[in-house]
PQR file of N, CA, C, O and H, with PARSE charges and radii, in Angstrom:
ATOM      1  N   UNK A   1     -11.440 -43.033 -33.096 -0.4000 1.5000
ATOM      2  CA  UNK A   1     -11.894 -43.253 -31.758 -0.0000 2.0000
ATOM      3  C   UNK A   1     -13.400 -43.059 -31.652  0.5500 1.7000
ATOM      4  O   UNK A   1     -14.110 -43.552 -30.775 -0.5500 1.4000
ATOM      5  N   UNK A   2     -13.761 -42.354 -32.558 -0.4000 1.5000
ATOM      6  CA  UNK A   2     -15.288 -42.131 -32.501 -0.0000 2.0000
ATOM      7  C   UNK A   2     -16.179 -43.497 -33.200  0.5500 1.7000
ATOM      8  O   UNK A   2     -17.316 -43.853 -32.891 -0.5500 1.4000
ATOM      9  H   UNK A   2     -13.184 -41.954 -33.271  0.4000 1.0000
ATOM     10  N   UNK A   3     -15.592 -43.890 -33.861 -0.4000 1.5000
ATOM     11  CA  UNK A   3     -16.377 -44.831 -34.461 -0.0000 2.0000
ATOM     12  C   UNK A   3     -16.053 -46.194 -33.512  0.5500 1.7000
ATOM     13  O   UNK A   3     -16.384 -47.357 -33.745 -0.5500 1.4000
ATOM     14  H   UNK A   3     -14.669 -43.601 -34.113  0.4000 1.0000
ATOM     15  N   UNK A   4     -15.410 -45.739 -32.541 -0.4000 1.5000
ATOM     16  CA  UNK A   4     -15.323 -47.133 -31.289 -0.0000 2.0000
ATOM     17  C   UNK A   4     -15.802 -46.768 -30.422  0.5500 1.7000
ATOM     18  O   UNK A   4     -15.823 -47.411 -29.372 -0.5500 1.4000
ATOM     19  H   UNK A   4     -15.141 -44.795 -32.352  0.4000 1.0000
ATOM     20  N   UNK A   5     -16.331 -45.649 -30.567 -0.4000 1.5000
ATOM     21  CA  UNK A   5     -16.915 -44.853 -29.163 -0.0000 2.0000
ATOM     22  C   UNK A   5     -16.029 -44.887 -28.007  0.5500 1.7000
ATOM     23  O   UNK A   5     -16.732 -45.090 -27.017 -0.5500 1.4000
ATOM     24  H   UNK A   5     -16.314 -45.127 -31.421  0.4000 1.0000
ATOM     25  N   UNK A   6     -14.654 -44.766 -27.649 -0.4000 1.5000
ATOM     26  CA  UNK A   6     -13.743 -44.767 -26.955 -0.0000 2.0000
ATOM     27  C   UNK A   6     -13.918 -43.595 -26.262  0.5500 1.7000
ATOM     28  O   UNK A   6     -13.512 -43.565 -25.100 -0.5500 1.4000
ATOM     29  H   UNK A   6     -14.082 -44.601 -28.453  0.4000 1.0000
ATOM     30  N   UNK A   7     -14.582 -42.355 -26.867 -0.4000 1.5000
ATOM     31  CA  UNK A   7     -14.335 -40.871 -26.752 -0.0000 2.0000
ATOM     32  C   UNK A   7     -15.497 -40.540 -25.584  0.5500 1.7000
ATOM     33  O   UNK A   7     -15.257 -39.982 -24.513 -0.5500 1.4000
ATOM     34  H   UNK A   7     -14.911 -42.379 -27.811  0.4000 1.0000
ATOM     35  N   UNK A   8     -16.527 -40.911 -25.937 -0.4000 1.5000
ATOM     36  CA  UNK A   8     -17.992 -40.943 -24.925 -0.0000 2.0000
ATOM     37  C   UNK A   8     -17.512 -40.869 -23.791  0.5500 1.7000
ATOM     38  O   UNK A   8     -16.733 -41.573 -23.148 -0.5500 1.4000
ATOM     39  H   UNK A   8     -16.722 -41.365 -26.807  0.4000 1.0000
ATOM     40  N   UNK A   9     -18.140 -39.792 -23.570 -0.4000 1.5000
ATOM     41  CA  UNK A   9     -17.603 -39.177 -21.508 -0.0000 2.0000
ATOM     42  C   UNK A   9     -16.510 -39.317 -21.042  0.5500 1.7000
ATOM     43  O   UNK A   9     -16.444 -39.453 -19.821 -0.5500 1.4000
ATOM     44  H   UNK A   9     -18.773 -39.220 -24.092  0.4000 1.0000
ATOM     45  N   UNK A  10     -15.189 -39.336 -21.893 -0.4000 1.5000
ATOM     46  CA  UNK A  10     -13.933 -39.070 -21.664 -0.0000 2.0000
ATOM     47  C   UNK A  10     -13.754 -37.402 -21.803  0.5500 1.7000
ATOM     48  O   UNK A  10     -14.345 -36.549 -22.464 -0.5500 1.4000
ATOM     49  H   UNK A  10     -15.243 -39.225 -22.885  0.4000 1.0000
ATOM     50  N   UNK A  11     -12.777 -37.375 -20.963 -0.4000 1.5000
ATOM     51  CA  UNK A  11     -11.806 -36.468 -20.630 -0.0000 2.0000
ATOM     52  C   UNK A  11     -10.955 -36.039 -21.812  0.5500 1.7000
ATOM     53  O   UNK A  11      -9.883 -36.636 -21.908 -0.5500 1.4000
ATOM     54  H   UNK A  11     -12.297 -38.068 -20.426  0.4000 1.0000
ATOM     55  N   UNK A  12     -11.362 -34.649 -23.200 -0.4000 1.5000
ATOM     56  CA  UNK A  12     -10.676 -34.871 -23.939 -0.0000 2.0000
ATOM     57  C   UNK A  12      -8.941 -34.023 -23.851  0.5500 1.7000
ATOM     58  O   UNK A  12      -8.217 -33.540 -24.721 -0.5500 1.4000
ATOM     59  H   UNK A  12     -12.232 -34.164 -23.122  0.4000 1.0000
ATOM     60  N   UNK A  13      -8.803 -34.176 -22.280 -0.4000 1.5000
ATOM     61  CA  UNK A  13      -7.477 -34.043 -22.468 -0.0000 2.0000
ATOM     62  C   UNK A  13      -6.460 -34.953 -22.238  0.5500 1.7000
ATOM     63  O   UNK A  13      -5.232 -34.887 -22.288 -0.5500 1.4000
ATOM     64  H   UNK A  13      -9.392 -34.568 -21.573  0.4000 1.0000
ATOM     65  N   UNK A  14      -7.457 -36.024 -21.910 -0.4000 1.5000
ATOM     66  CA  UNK A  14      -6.786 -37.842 -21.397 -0.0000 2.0000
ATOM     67  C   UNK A  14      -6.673 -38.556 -23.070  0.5500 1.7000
ATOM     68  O   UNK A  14      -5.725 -39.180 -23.544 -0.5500 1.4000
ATOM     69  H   UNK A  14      -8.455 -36.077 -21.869  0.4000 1.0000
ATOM     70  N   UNK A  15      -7.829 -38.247 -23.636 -0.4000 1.5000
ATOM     71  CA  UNK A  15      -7.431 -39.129 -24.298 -0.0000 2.0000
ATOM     72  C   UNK A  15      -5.897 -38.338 -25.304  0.5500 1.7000
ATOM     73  O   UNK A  15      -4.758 -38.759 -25.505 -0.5500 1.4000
ATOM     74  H   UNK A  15      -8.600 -37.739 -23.250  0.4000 1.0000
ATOM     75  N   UNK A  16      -6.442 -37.372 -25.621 -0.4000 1.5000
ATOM     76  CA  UNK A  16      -5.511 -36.226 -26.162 -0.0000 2.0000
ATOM     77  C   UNK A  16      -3.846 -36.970 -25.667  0.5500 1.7000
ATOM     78  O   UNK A  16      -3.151 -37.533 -26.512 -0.5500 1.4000
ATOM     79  H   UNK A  16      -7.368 -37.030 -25.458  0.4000 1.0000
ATOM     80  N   UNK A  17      -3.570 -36.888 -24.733 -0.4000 1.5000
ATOM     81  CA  UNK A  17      -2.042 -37.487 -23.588 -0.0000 2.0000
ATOM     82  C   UNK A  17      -2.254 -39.038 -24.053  0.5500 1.7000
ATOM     83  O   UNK A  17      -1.177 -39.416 -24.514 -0.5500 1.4000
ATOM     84  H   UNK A  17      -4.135 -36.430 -24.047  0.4000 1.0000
ATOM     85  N   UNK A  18      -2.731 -39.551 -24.082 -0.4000 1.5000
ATOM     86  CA  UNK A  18      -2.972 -41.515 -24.248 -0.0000 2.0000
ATOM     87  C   UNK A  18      -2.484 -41.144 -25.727  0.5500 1.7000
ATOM     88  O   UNK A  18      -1.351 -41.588 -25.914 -0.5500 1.4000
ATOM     89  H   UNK A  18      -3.606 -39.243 -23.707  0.4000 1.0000
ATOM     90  N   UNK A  19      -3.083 -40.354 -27.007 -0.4000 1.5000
ATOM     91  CA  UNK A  19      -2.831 -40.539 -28.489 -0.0000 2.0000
ATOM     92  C   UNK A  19      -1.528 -40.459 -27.915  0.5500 1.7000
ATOM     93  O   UNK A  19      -1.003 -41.510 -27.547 -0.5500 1.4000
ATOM     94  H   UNK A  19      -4.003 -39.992 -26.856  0.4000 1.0000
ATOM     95  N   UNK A  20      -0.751 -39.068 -27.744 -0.4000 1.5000
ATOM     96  CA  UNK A  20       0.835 -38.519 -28.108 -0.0000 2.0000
ATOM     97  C   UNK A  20       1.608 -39.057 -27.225  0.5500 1.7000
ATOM     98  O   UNK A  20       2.796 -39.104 -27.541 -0.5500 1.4000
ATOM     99  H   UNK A  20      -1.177 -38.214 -28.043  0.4000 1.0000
ATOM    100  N   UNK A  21       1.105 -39.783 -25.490 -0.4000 1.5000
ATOM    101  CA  UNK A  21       1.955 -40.974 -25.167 -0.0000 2.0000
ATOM    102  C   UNK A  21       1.968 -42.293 -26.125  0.5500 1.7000
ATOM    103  O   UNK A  21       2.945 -42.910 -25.701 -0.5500 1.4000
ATOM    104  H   UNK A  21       0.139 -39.744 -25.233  0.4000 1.0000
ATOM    105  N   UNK A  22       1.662 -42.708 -26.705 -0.4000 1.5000
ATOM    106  CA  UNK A  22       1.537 -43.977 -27.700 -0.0000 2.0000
ATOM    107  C   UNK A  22       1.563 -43.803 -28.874  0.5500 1.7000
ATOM    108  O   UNK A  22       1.300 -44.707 -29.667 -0.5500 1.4000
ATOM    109  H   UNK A  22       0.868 -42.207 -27.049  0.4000 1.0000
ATOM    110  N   UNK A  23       1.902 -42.538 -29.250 -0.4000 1.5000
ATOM    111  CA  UNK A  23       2.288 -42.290 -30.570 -0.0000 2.0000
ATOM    112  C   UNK A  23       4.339 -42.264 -30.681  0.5500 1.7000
ATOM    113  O   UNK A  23       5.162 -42.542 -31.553 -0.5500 1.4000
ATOM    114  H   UNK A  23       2.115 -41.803 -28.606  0.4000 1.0000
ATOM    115  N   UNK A  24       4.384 -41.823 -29.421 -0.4000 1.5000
ATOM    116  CA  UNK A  24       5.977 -41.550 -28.875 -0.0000 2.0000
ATOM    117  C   UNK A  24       6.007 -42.943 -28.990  0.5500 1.7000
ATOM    118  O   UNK A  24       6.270 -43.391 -30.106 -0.5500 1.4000
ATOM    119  H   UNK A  24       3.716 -41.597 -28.712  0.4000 1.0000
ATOM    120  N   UNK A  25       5.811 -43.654 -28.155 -0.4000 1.5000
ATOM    121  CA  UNK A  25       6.207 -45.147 -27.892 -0.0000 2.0000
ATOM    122  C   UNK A  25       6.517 -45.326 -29.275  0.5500 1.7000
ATOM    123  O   UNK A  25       7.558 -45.003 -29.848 -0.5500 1.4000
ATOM    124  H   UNK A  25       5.597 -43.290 -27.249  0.4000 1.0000
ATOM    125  N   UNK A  26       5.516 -45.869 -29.741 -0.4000 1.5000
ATOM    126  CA  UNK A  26       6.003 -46.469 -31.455 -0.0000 2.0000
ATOM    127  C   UNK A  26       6.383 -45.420 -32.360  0.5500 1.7000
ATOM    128  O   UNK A  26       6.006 -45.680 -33.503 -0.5500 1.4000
ATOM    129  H   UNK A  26       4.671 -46.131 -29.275  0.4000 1.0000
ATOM    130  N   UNK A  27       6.954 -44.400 -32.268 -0.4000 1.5000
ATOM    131  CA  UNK A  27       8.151 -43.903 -32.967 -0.0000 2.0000
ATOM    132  C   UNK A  27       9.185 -44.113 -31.887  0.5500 1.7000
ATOM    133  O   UNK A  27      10.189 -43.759 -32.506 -0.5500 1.4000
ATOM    134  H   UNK A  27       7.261 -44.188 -31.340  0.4000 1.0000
ATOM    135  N   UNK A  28       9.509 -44.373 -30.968 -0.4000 1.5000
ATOM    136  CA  UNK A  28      10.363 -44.671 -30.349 -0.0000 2.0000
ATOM    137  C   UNK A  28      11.171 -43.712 -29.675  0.5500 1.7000
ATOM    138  O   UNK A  28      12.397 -43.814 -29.632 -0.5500 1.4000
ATOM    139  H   UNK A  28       8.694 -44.660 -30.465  0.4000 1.0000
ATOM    140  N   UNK A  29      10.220 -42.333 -28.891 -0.4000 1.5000
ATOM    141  CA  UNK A  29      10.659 -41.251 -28.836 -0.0000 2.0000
ATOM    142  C   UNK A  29       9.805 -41.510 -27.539  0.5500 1.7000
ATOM    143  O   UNK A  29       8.634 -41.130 -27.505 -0.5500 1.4000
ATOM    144  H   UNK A  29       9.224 -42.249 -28.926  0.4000 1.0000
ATOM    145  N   UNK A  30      10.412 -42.185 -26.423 -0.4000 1.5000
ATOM    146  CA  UNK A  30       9.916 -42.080 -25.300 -0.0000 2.0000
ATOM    147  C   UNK A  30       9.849 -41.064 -24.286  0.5500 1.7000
ATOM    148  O   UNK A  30      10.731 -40.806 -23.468 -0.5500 1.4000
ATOM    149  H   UNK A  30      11.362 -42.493 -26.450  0.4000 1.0000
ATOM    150  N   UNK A  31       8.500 -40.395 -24.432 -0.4000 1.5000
ATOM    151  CA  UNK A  31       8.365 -39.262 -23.251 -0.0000 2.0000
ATOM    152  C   UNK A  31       8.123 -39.921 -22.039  0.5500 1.7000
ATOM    153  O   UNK A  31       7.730 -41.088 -22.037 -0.5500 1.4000
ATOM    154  H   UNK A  31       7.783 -40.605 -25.097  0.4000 1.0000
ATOM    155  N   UNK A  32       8.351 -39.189 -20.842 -0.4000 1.5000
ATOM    156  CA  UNK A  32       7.152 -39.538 -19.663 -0.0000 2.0000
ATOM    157  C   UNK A  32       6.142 -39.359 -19.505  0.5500 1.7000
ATOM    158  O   UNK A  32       5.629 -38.411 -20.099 -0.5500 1.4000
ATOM    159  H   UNK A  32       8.670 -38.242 -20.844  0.4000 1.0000
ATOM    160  N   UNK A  33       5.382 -40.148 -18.660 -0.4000 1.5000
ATOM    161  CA  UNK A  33       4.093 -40.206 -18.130 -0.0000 2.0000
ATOM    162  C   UNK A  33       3.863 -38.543 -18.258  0.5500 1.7000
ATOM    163  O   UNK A  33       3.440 -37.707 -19.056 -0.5500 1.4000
ATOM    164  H   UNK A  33       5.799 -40.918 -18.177  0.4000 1.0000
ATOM    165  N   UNK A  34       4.545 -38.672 -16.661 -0.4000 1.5000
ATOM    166  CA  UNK A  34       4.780 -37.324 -15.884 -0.0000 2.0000
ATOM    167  C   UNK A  34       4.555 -36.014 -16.583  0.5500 1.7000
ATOM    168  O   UNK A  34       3.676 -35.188 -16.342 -0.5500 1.4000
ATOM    169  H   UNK A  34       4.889 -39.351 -16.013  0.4000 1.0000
ATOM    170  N   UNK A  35       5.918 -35.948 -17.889 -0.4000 1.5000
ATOM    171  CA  UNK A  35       5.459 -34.913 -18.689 -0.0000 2.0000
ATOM    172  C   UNK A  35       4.280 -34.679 -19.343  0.5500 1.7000
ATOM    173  O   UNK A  35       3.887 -33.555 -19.656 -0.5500 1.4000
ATOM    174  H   UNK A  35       6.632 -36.619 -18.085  0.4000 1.0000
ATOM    175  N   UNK A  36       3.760 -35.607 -19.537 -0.4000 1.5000
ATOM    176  CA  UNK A  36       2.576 -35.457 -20.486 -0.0000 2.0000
ATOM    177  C   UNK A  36       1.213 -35.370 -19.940  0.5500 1.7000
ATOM    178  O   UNK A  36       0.194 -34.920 -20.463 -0.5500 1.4000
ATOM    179  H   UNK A  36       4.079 -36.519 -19.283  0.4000 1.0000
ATOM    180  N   UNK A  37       1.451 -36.033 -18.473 -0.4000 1.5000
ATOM    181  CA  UNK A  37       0.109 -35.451 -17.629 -0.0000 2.0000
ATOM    182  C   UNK A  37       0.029 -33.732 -16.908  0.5500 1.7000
ATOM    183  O   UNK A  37      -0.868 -33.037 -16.433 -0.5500 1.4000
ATOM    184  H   UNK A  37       2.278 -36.399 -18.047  0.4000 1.0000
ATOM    185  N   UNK A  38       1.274 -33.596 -17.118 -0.4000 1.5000
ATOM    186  CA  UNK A  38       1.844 -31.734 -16.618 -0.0000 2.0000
ATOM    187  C   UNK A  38       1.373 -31.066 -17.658  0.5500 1.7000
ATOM    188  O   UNK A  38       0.465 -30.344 -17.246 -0.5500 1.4000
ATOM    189  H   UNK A  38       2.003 -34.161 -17.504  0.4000 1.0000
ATOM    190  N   UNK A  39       1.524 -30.942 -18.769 -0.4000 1.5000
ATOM    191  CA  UNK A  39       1.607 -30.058 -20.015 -0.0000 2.0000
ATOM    192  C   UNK A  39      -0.497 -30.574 -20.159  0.5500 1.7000
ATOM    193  O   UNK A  39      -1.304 -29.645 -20.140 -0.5500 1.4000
ATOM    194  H   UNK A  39       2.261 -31.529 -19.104  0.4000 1.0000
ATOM    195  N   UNK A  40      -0.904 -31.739 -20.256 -0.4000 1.5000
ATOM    196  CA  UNK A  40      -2.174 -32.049 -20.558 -0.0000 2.0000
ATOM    197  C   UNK A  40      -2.800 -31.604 -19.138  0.5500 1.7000
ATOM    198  O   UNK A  40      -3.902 -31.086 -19.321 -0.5500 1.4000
ATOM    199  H   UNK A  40      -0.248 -32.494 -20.272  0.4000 1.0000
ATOM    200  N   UNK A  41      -2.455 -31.647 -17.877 -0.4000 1.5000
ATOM    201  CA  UNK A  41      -3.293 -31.161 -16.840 -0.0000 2.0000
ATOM    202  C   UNK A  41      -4.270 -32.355 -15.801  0.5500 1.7000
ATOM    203  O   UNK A  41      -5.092 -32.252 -14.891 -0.5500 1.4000
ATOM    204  H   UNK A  41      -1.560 -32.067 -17.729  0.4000 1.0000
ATOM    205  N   UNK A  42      -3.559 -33.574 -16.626 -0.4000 1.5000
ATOM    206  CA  UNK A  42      -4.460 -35.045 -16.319 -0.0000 2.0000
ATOM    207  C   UNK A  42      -3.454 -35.301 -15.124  0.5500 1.7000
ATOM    208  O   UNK A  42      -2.591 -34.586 -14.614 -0.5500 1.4000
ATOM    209  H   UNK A  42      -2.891 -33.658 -17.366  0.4000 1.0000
ATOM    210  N   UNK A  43      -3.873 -36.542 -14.877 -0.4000 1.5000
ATOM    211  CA  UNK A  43      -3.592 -37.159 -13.296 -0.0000 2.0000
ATOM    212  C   UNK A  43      -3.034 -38.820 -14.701  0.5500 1.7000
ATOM    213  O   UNK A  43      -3.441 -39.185 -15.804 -0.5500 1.4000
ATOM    214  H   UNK A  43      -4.574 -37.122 -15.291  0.4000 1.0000
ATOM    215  N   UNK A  44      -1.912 -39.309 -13.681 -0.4000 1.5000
ATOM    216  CA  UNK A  44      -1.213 -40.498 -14.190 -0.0000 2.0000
ATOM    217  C   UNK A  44      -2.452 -41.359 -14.428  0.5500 1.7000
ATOM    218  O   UNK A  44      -2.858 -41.575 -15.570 -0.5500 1.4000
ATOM    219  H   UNK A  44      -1.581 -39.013 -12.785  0.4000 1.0000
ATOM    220  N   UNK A  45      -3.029 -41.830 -13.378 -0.4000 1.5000
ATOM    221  CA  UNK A  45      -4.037 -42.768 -13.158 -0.0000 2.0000
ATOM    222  C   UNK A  45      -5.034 -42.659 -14.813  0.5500 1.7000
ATOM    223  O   UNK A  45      -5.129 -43.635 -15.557 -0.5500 1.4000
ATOM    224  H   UNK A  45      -2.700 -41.654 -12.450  0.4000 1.0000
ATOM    225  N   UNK A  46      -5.491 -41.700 -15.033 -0.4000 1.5000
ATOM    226  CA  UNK A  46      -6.613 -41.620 -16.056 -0.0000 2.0000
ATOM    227  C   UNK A  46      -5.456 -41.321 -17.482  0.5500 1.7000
ATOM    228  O   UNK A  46      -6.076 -41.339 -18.545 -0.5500 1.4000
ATOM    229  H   UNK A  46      -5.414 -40.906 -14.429  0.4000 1.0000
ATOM    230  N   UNK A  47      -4.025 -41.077 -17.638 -0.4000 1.5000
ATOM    231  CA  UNK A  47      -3.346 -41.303 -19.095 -0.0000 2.0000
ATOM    232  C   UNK A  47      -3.604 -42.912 -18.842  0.5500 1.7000
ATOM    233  O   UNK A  47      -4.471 -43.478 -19.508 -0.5500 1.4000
ATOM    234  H   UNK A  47      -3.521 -41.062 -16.775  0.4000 1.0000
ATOM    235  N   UNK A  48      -2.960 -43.514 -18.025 -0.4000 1.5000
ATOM    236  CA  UNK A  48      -3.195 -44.967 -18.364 -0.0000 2.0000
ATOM    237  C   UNK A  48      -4.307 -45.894 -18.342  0.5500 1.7000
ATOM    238  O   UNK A  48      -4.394 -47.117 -18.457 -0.5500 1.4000
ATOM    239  H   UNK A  48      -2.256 -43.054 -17.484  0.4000 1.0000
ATOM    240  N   UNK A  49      -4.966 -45.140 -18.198 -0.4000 1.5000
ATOM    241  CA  UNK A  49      -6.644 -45.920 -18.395 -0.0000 2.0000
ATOM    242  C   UNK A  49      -6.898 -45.479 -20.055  0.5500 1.7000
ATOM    243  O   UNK A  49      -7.486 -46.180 -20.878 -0.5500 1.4000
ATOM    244  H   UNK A  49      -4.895 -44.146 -18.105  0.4000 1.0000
ATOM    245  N   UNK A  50      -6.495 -44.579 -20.221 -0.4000 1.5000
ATOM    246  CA  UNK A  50      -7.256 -44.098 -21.632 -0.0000 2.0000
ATOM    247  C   UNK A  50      -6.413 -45.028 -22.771  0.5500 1.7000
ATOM    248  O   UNK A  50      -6.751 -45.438 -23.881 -0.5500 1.4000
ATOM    249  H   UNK A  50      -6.018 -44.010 -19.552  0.4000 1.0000
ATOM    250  N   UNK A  51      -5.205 -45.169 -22.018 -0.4000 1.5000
ATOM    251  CA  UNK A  51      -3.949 -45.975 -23.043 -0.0000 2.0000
ATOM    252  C   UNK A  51      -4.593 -47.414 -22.778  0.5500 1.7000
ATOM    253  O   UNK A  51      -4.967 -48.064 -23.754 -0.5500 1.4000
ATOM    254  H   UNK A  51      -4.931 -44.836 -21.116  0.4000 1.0000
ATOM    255  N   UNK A  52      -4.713 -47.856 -21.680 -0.4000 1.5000
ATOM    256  CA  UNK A  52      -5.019 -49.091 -21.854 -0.0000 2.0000
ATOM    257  C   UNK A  52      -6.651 -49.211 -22.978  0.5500 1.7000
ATOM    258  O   UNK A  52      -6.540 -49.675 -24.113 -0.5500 1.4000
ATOM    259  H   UNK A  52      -4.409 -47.328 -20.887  0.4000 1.0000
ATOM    260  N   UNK A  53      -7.889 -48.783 -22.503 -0.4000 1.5000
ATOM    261  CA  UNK A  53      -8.759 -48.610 -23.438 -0.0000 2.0000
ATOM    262  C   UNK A  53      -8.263 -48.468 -24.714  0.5500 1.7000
ATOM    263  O   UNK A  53      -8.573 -49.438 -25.405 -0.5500 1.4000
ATOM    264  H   UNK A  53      -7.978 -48.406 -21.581  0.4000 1.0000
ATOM    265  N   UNK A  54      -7.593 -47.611 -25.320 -0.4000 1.5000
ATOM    266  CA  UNK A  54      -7.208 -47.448 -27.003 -0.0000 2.0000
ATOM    267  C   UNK A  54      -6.642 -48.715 -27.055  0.5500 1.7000
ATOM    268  O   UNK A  54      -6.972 -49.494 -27.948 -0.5500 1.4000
ATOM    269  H   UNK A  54      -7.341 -46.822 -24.760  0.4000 1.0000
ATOM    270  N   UNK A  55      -5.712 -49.058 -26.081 -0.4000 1.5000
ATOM    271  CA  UNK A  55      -4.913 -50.540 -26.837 -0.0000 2.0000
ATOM    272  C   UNK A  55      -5.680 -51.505 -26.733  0.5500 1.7000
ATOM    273  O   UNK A  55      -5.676 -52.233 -27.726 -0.5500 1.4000
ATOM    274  H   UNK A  55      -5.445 -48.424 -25.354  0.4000 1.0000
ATOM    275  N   UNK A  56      -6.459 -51.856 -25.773 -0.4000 1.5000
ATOM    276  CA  UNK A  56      -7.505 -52.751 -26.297 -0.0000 2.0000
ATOM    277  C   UNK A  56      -8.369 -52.926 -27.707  0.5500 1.7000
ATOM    278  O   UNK A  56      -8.339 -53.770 -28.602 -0.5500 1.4000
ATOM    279  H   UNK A  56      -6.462 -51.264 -24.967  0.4000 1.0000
ATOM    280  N   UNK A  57      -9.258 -51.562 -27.446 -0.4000 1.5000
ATOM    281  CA  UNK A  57      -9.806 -51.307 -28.698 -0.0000 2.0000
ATOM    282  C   UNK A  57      -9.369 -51.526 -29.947  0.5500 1.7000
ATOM    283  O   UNK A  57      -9.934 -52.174 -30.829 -0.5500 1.4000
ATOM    284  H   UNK A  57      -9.283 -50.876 -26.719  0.4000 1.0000
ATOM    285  N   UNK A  58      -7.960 -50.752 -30.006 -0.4000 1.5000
ATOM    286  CA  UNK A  58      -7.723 -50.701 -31.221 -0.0000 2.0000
ATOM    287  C   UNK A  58      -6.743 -51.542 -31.869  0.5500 1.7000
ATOM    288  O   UNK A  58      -6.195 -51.359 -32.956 -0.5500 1.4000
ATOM    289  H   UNK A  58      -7.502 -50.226 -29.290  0.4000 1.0000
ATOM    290  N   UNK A  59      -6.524 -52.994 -30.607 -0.4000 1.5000
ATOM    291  CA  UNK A  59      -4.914 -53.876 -30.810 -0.0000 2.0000
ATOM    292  C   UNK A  59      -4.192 -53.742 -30.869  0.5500 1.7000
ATOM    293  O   UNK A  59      -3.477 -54.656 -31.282 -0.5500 1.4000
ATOM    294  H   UNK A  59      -6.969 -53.142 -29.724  0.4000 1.0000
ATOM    295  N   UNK A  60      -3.524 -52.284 -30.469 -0.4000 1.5000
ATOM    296  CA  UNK A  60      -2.102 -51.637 -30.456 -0.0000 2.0000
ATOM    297  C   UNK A  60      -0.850 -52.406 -29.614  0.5500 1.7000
ATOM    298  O   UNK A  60       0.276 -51.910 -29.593 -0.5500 1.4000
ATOM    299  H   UNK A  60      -4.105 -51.542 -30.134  0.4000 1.0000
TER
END
């Protein structure tokens, strides 16, 4: 993520929730949003901004 600069003035507990939500997905171990913005301390709105950014970036 650093070498895409994805990380620059992010929130590193958004992106932190965006890796281990989209790491679940493709192992196929679907968490919720919900949980993962509770335990990380983020707001829904900014896990899925950070998910959408990585999947862009990175063609996921």
């Amino acid at each position: 993520m650093e070498e895409n600069r994805i990380s620059l003035g992010k929130n590193p507990r958004a992106l932190a929730g965006a890796v281990i939500y989209l790491a679940s997905q493709n192992c196929n171990e679907f968490l919720r949003q919900v949980e993962i913005c509770q335990v990380a301390d983020i707001s829904t709105v900014s896990l899925r901004k950070r998910c959408k950014e990585i999947k862009a970036t990175l063609d996921i």
